[in-house]
C-alpha positions in Angstrom: 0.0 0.0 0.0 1.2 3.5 -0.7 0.2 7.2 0.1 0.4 9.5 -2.6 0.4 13.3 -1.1 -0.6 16.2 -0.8 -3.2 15.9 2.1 -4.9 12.4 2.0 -4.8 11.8 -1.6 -3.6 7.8 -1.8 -3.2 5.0 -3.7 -2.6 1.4 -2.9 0.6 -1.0 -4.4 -0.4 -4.5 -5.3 0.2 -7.7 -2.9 -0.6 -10.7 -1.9 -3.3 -11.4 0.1 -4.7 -14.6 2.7 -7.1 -17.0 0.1 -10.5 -15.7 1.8 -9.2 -12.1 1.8 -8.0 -11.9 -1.8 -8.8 -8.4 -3.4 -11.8 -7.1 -4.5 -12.6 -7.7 -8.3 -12.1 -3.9 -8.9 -9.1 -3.2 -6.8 -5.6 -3.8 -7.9 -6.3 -4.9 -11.2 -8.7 -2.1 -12.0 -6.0 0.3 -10.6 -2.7 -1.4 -12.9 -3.0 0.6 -16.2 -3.4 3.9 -14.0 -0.5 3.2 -11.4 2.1 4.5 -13.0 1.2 7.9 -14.0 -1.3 8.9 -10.6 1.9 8.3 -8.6 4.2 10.6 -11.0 1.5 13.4 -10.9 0.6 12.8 -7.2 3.6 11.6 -5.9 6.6 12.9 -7.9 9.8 10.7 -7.5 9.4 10.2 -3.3 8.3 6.8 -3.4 10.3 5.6 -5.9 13.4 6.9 -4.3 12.7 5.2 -0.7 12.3 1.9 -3.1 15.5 2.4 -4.9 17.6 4.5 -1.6 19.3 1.1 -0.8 19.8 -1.2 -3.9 23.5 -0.5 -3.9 23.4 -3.1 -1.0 22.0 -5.5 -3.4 24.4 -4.9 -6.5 26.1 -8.4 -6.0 23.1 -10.5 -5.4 22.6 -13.4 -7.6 19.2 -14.5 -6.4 16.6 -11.7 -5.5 12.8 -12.5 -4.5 10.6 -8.9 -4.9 7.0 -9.3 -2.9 4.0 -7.5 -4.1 6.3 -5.3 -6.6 2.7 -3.5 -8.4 3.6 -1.9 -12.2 7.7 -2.6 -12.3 9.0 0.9 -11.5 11.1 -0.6 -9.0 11.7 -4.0 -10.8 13.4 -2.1 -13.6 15.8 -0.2 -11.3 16.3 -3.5 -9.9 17.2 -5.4 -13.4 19.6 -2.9 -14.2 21.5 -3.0 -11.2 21.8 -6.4 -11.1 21.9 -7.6 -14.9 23.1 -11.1 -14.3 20.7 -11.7 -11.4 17.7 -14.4 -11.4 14.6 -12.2 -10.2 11.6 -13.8 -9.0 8.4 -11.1 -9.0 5.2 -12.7 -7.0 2.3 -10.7 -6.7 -1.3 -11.2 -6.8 -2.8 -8.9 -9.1 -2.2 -10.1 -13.0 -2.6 -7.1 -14.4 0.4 -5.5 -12.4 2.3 -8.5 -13.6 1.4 -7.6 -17.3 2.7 -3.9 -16.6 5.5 -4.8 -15.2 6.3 -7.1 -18.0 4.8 -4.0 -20.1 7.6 -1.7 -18.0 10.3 -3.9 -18.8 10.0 -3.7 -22.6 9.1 -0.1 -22.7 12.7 -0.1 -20.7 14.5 -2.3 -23.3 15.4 -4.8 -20.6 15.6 -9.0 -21.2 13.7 -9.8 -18.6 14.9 -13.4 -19.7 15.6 -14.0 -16.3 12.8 -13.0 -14.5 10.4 -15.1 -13.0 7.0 -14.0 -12.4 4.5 -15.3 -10.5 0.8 -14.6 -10.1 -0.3 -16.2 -6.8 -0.4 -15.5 -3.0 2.4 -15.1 -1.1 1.0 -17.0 1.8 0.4 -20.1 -0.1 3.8 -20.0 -2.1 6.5 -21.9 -0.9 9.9 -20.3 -1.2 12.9 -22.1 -1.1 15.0 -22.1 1.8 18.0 -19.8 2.3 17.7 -19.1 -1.6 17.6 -15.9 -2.0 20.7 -12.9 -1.5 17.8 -10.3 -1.4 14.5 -9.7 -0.5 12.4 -6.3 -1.2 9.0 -5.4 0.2 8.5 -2.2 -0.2 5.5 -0.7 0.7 3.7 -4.4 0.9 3.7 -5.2 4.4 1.4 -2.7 6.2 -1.2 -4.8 3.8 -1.4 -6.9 6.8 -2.6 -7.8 10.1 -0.2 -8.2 13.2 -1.0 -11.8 13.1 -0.5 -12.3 9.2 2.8 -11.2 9.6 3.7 -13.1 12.4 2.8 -15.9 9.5 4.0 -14.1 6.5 7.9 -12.6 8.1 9.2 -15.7 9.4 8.2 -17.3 5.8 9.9 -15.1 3.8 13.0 -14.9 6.7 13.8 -18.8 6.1 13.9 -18.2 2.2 16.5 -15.5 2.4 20.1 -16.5 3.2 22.3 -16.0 6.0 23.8 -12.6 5.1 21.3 -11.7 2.9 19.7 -8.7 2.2 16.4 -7.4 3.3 14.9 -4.0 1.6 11.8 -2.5 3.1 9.9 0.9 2.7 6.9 1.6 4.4 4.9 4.2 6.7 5.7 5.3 9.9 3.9 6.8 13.3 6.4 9.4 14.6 6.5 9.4 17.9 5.3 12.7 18.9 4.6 16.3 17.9 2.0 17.5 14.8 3.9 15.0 12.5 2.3 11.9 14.6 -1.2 13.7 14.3 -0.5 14.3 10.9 0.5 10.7 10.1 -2.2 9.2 12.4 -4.6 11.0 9.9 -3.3 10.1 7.1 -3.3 6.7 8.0 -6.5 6.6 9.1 -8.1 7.7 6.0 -5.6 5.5 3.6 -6.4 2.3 5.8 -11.0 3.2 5.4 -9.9 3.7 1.6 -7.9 0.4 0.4 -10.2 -1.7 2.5 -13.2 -0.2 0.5 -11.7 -0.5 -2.6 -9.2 -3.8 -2.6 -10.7 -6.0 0.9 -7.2 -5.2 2.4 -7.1 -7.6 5.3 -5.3 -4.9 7.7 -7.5 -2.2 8.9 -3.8 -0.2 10.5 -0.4 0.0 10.3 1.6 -2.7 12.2 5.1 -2.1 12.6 7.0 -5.3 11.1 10.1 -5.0 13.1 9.7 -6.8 16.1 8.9 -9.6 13.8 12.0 -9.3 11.3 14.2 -9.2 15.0 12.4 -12.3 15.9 13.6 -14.2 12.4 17.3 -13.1 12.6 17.1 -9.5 11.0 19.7 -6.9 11.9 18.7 -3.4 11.1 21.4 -2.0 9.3 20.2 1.5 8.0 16.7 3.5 8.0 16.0 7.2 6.3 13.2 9.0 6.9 11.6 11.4 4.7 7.9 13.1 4.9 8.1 14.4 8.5 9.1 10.5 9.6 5.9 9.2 8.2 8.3 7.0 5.4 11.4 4.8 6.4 13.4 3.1 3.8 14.9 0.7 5.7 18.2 -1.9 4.9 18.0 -5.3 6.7 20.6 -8.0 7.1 19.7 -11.9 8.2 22.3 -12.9 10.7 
């Protein structure tokens, strides 16, 4: 899920959801052909720069697994930092698959070998200690406290020791006008994606305890937007 600004102007990124709390017919799928542009106009480069702040940590990485990636803005930044890497892209909407295939070409990249795979991330099995990177950015406040507590230590066990974890996401600072202003915000976003895409979480859980819990070190975090973004660098010990 992501907030587009100014004031509570928002829109959601695609991911996977539990089997009996898939999205709405007219959510994600009915948003993929617009994605793109309503985050450039709405948006302008902030989100796509707490997705791509990090990938210098992933340069090397042979094996990279990117969760609920939407349209491929990030998926071709990724590709072209890591041309001889084997990508695997899972999310659950197909038509963000077909844009991000659509990005890729538009791009001139050989997506040759990229993997994509239209399915839900709780039911897919991942390999363990496969992948050198991981990336979920702006995919896990989809969720409830106790679907991550499912979901983390899944997607911990596929990464390797050493590996890399990439997250950005929203924030609650802890204090002051920016925590009322966030709290608002994520009020509103949280009433809005349910309506529109049957997101299972109904507010923002913060994933860290549980990527402490499954062996994650946190490395680096930026904020940006008054602390209501992090961009965040994990490492699996």
């Amino acid at each position: 899920m992501s907030l587009l600004m100014p004031a509570a102007l928002c829109l959601p990124v695609a991911g996977g959801m539990l089997p009996a709390e898939r999205p709405s017919p007219g959510g994600f799928d009915l948003l993929a052909p617009h994605y793109r542009w309503m985050e450039r106009v709405l948006a302008g480069s902030r989100l796509q720069a707490c997705r791509t702040k990090n990938l210098p940590a992933i340069s090397n990485a042979k094996r990279i697994l990117l969760l609920g990636e939407g349209p491929g803005r990030f998926l071709c930044e990724v590709a072209q930092t890591c041309p001889s890497a084997e990508i695997t892209c899972l999310d659950s909407s197909g038509k963000m698959l077909a844009e991000a295939r659509k990005a890729l070409q538009v791009a001139n990249i050989d997506g040759r070998s990229i993997e994509f795979l239209h399915t839900d991330v709780f039911t897919c099995e991942f390999p363990r200690d496969h992948y050198d990177a991981v990336a979920t950015q702006f995919f896990l406040d989809c969720f409830r406290a106790d679907q991550l507590a499912t979901l983390v230590p899944r997607i911990a066990a596929a990464l390797a020791p050493g590996g890399a974890w990439l997250l950005a996401d929203f924030r609650l600072p802890t204090a002051g006008p920016q925590r009322w202003r966030a709290a608002t915000s994520l009020k509103a976003m949280y009433l809005l994606f349910r309506a529109i895409t049957a997101m299972p979480a109904s507010r923002l859980t913060v994933p860290d305890p549980y990527l402490a819990q499954n062996g994650l070190v946190l490395i680096q975090r930026e904020c940006i937007d008054w602390g209501f973004i992090h961009t965040d660098l994990w490492r699996k010990r």
